[in-house]
C-alpha positions in Angstrom: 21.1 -6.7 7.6 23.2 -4.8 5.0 24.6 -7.5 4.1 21.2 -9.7 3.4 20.3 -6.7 1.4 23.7 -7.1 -0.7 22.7 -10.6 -1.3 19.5 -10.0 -2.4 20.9 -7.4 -5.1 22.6 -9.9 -6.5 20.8 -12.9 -6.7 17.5 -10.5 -7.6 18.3 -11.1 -11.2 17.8 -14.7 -10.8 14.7 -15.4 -8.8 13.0 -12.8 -11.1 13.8 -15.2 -14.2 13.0 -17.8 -12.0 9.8 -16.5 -11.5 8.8 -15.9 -15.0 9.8 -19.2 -16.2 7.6 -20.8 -13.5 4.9 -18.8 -14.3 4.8 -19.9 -17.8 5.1 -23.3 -17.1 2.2 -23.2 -14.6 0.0 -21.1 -17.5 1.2 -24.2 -19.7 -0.4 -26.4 -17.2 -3.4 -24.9 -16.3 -4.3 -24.4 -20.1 -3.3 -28.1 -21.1 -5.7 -29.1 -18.0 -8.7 -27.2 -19.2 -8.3 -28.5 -22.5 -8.4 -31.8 -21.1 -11.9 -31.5 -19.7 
């Protein structure tokens, strides 16, 4: 368990950046979809 939480720490960094570069390409999508119609 403490360990899982250990590895989370670290890696939190990541997914978060992960998760904000995602995000923007998905806002990138949806608005290049909309534009299409």
């Amino acid at each position: 368990m403490f360990r899982n939480l250990k590895i989370l720490e670290l890696t939190q960094p990541m997914v978060l950046s992960k998760s904000k570069f995602f995000r923007r390409k998905f806002i990138f999508l949806v608005n290049r979809k909309k534009r299409l119609k």
